[in-house]
C-alpha positions as CSV (number, residue, x, y, z in Angstrom):
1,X,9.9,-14.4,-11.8
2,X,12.5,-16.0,-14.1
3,X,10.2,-16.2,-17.5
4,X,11.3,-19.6,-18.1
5,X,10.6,-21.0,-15.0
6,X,7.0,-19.0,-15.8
7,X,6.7,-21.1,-19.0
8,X,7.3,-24.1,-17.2
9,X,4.3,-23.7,-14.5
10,X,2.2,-22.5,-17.2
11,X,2.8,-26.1,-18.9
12,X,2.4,-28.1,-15.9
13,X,-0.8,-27.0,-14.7
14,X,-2.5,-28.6,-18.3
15,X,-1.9,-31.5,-16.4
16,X,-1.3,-31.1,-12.4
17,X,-4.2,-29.3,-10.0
18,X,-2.7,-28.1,-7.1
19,X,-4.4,-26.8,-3.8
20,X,-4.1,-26.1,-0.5
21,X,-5.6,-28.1,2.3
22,X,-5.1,-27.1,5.9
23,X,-1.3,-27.5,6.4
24,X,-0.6,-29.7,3.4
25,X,0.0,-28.6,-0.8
26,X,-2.0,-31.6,-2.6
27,X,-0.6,-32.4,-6.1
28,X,-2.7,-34.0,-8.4
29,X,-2.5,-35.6,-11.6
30,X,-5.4,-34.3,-13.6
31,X,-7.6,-37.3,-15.1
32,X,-6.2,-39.9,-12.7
33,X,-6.2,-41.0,-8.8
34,X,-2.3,-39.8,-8.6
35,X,-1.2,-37.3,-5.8
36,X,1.1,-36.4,-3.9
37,X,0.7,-34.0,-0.3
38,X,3.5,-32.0,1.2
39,X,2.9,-30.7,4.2
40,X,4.3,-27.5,4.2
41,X,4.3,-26.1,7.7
42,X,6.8,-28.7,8.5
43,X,9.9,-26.2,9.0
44,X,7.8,-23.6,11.0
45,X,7.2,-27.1,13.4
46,X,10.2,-28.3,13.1
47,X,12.1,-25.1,13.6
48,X,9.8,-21.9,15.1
49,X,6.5,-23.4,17.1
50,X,8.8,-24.1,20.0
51,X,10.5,-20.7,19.7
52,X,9.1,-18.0,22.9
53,X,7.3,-14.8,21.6
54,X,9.4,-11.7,22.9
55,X,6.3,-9.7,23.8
56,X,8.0,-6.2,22.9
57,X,9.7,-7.6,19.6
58,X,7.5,-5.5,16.8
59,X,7.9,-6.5,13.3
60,X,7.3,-4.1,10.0
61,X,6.8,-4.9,6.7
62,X,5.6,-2.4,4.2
63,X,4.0,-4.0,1.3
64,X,6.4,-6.5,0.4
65,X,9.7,-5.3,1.9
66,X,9.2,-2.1,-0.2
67,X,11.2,0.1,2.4
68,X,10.4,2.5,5.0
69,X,7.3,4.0,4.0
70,X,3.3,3.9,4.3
71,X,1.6,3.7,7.8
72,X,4.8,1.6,9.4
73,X,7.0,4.3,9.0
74,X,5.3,7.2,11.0
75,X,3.9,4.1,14.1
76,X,7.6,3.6,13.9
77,X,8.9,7.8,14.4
78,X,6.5,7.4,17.4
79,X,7.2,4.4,19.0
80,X,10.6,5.7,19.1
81,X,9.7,9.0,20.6
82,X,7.4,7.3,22.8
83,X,10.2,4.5,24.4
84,X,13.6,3.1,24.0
85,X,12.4,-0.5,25.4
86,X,11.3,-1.9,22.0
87,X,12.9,-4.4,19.5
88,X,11.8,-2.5,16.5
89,X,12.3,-4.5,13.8
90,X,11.6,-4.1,9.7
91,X,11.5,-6.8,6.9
92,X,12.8,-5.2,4.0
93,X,14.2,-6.3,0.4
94,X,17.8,-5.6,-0.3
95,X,18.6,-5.2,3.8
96,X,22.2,-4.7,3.4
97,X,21.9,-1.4,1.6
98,X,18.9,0.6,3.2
99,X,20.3,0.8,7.0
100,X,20.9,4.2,6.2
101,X,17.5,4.8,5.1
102,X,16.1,3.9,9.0
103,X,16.6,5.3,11.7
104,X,19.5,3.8,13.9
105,X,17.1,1.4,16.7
106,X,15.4,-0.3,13.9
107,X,16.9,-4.0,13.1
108,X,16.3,-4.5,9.8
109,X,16.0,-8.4,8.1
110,X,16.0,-10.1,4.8
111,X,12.2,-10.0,3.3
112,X,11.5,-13.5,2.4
113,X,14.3,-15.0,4.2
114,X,14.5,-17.7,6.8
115,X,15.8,-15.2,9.5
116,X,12.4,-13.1,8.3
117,X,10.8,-15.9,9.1
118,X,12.0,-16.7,12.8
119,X,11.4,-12.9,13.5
120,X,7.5,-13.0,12.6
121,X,7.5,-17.1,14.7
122,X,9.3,-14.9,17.9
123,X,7.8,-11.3,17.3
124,X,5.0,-10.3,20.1
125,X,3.4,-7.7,17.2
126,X,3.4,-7.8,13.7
127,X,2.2,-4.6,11.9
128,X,1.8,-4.7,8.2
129,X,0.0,-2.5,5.3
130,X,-0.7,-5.7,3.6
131,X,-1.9,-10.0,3.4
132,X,1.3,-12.0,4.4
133,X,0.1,-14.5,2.1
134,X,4.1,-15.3,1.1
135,X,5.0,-16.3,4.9
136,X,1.9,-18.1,5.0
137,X,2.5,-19.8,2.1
138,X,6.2,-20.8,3.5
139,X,4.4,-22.3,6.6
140,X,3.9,-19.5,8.9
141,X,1.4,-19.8,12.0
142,X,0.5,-17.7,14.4
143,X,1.0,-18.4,18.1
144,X,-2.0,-17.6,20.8
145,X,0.3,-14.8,22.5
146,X,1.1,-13.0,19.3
147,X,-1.3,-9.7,18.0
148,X,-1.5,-9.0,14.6
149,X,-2.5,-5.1,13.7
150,X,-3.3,-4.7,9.9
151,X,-2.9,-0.7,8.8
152,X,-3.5,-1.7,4.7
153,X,-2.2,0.7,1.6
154,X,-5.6,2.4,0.4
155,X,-8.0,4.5,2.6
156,X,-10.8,6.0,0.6
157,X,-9.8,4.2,-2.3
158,X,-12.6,3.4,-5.7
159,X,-10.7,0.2,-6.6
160,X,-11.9,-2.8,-5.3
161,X,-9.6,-4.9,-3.9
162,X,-9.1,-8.5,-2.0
163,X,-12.6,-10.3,-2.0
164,X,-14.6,-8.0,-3.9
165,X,-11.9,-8.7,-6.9
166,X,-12.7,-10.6,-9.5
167,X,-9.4,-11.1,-10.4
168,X,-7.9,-12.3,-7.3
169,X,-10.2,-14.4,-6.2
170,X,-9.9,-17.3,-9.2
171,X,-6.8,-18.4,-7.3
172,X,-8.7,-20.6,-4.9
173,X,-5.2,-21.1,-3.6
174,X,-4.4,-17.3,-2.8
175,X,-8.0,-17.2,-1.2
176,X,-6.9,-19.7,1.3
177,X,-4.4,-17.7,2.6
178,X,-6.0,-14.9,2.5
179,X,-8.6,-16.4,4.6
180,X,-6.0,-17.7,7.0
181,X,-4.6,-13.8,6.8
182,X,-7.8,-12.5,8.0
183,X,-8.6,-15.0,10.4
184,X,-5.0,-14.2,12.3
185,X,-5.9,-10.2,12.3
186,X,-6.6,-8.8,15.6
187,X,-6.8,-5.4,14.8
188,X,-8.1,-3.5,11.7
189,X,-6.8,0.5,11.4
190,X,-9.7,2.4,9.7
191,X,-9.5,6.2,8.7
192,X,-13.1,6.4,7.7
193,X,-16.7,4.4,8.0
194,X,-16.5,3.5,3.9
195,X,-13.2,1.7,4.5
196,X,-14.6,-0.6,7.7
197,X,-17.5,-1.1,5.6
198,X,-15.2,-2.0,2.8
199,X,-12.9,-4.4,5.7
200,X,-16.1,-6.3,6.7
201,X,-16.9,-7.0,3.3
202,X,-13.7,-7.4,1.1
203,X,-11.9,-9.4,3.8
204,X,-12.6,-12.4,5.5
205,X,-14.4,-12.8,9.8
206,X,-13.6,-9.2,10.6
207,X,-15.8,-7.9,13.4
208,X,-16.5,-4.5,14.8
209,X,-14.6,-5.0,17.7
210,X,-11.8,-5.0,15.8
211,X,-11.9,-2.0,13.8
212,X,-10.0,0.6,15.0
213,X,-11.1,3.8,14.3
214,X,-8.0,5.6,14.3
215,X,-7.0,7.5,10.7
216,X,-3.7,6.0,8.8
217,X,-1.1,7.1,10.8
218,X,1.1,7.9,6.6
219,X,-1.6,10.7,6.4
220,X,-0.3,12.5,9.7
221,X,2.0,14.1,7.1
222,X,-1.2,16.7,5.8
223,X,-1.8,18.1,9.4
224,X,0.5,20.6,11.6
225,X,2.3,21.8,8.7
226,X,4.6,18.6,8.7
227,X,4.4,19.2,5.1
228,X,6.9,21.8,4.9
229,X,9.6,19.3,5.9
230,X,8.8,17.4,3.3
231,X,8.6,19.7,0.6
232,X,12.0,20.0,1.9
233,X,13.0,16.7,1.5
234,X,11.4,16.3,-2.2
235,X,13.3,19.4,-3.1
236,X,16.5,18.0,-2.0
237,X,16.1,14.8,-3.8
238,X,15.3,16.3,-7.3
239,X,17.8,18.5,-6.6
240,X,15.2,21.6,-7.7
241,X,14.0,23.9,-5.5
242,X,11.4,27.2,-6.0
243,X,9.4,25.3,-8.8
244,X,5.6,24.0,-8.6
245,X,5.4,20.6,-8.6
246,X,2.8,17.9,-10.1
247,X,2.6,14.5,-9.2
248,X,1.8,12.1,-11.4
249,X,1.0,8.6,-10.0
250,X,-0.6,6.0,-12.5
251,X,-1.5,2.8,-11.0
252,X,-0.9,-0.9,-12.2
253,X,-3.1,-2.4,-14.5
254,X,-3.7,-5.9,-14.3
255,X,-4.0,-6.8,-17.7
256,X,-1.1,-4.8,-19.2
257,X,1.9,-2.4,-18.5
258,X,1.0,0.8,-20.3
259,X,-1.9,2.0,-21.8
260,X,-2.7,3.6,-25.6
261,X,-3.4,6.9,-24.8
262,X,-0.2,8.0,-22.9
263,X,-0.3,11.4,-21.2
264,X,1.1,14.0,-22.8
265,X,3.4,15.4,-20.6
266,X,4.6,18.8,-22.5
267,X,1.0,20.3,-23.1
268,X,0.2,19.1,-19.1
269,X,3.3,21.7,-18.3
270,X,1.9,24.2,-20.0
271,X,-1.5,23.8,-19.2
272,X,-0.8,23.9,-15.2
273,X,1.2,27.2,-16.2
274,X,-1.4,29.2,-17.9
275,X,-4.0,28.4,-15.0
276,X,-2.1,28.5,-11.8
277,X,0.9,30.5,-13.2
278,X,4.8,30.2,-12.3
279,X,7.3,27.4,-13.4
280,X,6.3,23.9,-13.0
281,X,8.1,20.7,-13.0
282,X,6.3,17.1,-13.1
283,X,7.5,14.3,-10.4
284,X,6.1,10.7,-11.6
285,X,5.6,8.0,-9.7
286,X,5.2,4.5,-11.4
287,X,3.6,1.8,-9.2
288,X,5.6,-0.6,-7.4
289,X,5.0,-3.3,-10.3
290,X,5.5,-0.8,-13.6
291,X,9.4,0.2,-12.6
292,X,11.0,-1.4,-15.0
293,X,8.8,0.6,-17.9
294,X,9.8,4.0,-16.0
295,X,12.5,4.9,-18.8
296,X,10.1,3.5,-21.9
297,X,7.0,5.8,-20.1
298,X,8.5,8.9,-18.4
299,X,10.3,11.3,-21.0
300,X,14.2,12.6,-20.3
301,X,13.5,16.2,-20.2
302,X,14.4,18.8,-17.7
303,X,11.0,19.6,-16.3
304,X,9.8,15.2,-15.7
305,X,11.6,14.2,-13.1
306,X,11.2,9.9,-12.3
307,X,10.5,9.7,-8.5
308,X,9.9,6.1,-9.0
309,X,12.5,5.2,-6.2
310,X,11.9,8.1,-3.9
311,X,11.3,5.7,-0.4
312,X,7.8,7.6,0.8
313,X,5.0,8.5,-1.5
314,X,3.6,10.3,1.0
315,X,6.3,13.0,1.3
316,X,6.4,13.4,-2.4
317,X,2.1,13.9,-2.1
318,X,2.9,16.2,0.8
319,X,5.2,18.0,-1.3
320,X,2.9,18.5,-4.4
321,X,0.8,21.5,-5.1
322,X,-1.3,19.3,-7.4
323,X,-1.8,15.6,-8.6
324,X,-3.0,13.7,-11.6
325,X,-3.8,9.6,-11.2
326,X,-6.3,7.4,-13.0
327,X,-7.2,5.2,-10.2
328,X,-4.3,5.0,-7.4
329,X,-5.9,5.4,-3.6
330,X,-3.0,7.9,-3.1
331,X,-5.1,10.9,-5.0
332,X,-7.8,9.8,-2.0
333,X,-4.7,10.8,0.6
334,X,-3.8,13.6,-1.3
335,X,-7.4,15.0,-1.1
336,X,-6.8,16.0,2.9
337,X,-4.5,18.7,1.4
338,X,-7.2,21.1,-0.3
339,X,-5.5,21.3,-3.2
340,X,-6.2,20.4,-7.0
341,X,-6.4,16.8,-8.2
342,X,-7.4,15.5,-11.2
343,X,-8.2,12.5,-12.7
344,X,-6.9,10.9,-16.8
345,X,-8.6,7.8,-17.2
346,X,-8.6,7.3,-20.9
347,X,-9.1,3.1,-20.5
348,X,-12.0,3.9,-17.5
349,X,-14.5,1.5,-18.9
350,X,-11.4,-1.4,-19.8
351,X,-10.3,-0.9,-16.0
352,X,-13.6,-0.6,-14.5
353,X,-15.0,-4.2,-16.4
354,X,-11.5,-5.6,-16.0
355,X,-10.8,-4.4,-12.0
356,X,-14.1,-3.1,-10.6
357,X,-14.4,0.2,-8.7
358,X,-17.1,0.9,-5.5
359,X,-18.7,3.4,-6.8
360,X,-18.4,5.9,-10.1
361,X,-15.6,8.1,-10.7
362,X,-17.8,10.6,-11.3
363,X,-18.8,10.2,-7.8
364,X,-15.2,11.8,-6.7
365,X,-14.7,15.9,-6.3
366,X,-11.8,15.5,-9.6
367,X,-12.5,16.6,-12.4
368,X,-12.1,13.4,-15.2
369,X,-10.9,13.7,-18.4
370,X,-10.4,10.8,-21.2
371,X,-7.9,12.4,-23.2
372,X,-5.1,15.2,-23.0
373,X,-7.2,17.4,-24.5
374,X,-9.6,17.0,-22.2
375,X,-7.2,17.1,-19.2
376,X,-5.9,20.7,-20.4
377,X,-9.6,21.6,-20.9
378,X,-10.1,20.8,-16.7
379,X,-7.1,22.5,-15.8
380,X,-7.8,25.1,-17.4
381,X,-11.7,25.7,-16.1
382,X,-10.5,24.7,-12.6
383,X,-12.6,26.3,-10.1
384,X,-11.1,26.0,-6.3
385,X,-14.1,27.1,-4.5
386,X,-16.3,24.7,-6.2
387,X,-13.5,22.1,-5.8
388,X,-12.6,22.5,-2.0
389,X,-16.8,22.2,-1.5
390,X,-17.0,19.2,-3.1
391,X,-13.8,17.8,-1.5
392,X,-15.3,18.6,1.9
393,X,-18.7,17.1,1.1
394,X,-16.9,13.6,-0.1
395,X,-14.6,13.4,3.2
396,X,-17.7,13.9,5.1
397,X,-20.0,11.6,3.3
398,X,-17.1,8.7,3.4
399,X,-17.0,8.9,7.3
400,X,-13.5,10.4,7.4
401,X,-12.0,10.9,10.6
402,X,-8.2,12.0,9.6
403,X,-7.1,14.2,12.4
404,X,-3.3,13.9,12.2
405,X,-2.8,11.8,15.3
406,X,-3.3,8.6,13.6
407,X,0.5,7.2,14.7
408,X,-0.1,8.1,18.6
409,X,-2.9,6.0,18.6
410,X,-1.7,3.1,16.9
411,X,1.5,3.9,19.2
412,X,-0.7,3.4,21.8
413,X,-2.5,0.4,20.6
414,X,0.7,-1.3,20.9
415,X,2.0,-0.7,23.8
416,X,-0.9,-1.2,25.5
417,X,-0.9,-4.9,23.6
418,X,2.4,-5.2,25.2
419,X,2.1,-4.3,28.4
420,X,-1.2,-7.2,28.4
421,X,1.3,-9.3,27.6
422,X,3.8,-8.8,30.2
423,X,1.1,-8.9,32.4
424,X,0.0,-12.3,31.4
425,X,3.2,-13.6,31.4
């Protein structure tokens, strides 16, 4: 958002409340009887309600027209194997440039625009990793005949998110939606019994029935050796090849773009080669909302490598032979490998006050470490049979029921939903 238009709302809500109230935005002067009501649905009636639903039109957004990635992109590899009837279609940022990206029966649309919009209003399935709070809040309903399957972006994850956030849920506003969100979601795609636990609770109305015990179709990657074709992949991209790699994936932190203790990235090198031997390189991954720091945070030396842009996280944590994070949900994926995570948390008390987490780092098989010192210190007394026990114990204890046919049954899930449909009408 333009900073000056930032400034601006900042200064107009010392003086105008603003909510949301069924299908209207309600302005009000603070202090006085003044407001004025907008009802903002008006285009979608105007426009879309009278629009037929195409019961095999499925639409795919992953997290905010981030690109082909996450659980939409592997439900999408087998749809396609599966049938050639479909009206695949993905809402992506940037559209005109990432057709090369997909795969050639996908329509792709302009995230946010009004042609996004008539796809969701006509679409028999939508299938997201995420709320769809911005179409809602552009007027978006959802017809009787549509199904709406949510996958989400986390799986085992310690953060707390939607409901159970502190932070989110001051914007009465955003809770609204949210609500609405929830109330439109048909089906819920669970990987383990802590995250349905964590969808009845965190989200709004979600009922048993609706939990699909399937696994997350993005994790399909770990199983069958499908990680050798994307090691391949990686390798191309950094344009390196025969070299251990590291991922580093930081998270987002709510309250600030970059923390005091940065990791040191030299002595990480070195410490990964003394224990595990051979060359390594280090692939970082900045979240989604820290890009534009990627050049202040990630040093320009041969052996850091900024994957920031790389489309599918999941390839790049297929493609690792070991991990550091603080917090990110992907180190929880990453776990189905066997091989060695570990966690640098040096602001774990700031982040767990400030965010919230379901239950205690320590609580996790990695080993944690505050500092860098401290980080070299667990790579160095990294022990894999004690790690791989504890690993197996945590999957086991969460409920975990990754199998690496998560995409065929969510496949499945949907053309079953399709075929209802054509037989209703």
């Amino acid at each position: 958002m333009n900073p000056y238009i930032r400034k601006i709302r900042k200064f107009a809500k010392r003086f105008i409340a603003y909510t949301i109230e069924g299908e209207e935005k309600v302005y009000r002067l603070k202090k006085t009887p003044f407001c004025v009501k907008k009802k903002y649905t008006s285009m979608y009636h105007q426009e879309l309600e009278e629009l037929p639903v195409v019961p095999q039109k499925v639409v795919f957004d992953n997290y905010m027209g981030k690109g082909y990635g996450c659980n939409g992109k592997y439900v999408t590899q087998e749809l396609l194997k599966q049938t050639d009837d479909l009206d695949i279609v993905w809402i992506v940022q940037n559209a005109g440039t990432q057709k090369t990206k997909f795969p050639d029966r996908v329509r792709l649309v302009e995230y946010g625009s009004k042609d996004a919009m008539k796809e969701y209003a006509t679409a028999g399935i939508w299938v997201q990793n995420y709320q769809l709070v911005h179409y809602l809040n552009q007027g978006l309903l959802k017809k009787p005949e549509q199904t709406y399957i949510q996958m989400w972006h986390g799986s085992f994850g310690i953060k707390k998110i939607e409901n159970d956030c502190g932070n989110l849920t001051q914007d009465r506003n955003w809770m609204v939606l949210a609500e609405k969100n929830s109330d439109y979601t048909d089906y819920w795609i669970a990987n383990s019994t802590f995250e349905a636990d964590i969808y009845k609770r965190a989200f709004w109305n979600v009922k048993d029935t609706q939990i699909c015990m399937y696994g997350h179709p993005r994790n399909d990657i770990f199983f069958h050796n499908r990680w050798i074709a994307a090691r391949n992949a990686v390798e191309t991209y950094i344009s390196k090849k025969n070299k251990k790699i590291l991922l580093y994936v930081p998270t987002f932190r709510d309250d600030a773009m970059e923390w005091e203790h940065q990791i040191d990235y030299n002595r990480l090198k070195q410490s990964l080669e003394q224990r595990f031997s051979d060359e390594w390189i280090i692939l970082v991954r900045m979240h989604p909302r820290m890009k534009a720091y990627a050049k202040k945070l990630i040093p320009q030396e041969p052996y850091c490598v900024d994957v920031t842009e790389y489309p599918d996280i999941q390839e790049l944590l297929a493609a690792a032979d070991a991990v550091v994070t603080d917090y990110s949900s992907a180190v929880f994926d990453f776990l189905l490998t066997g091989k060695p995570a570990f966690i640098y948390a040096p602001d774990h008390q700031r982040y767990e006050k400030m965010r919230g987490l379901y239950y205690p780092l320590e609580d996790t098989p990695f080993p944690i470490a505050a500092d860098n010192a401290e980080l070299a210190a667990d790579i160095a007394s990294f022990n894999e049979e004690d790690y791989q026990k504890k690993a197996a114990a945590f999957l086991k204890h969460k409920g975990s029921v990754e199998d690496g046919d998560a995409a065929k049954r969510v496949a499945g899930l949907i053309t079953d939903c399709i075929k209802e449909k054509r037989k209703q009408g």
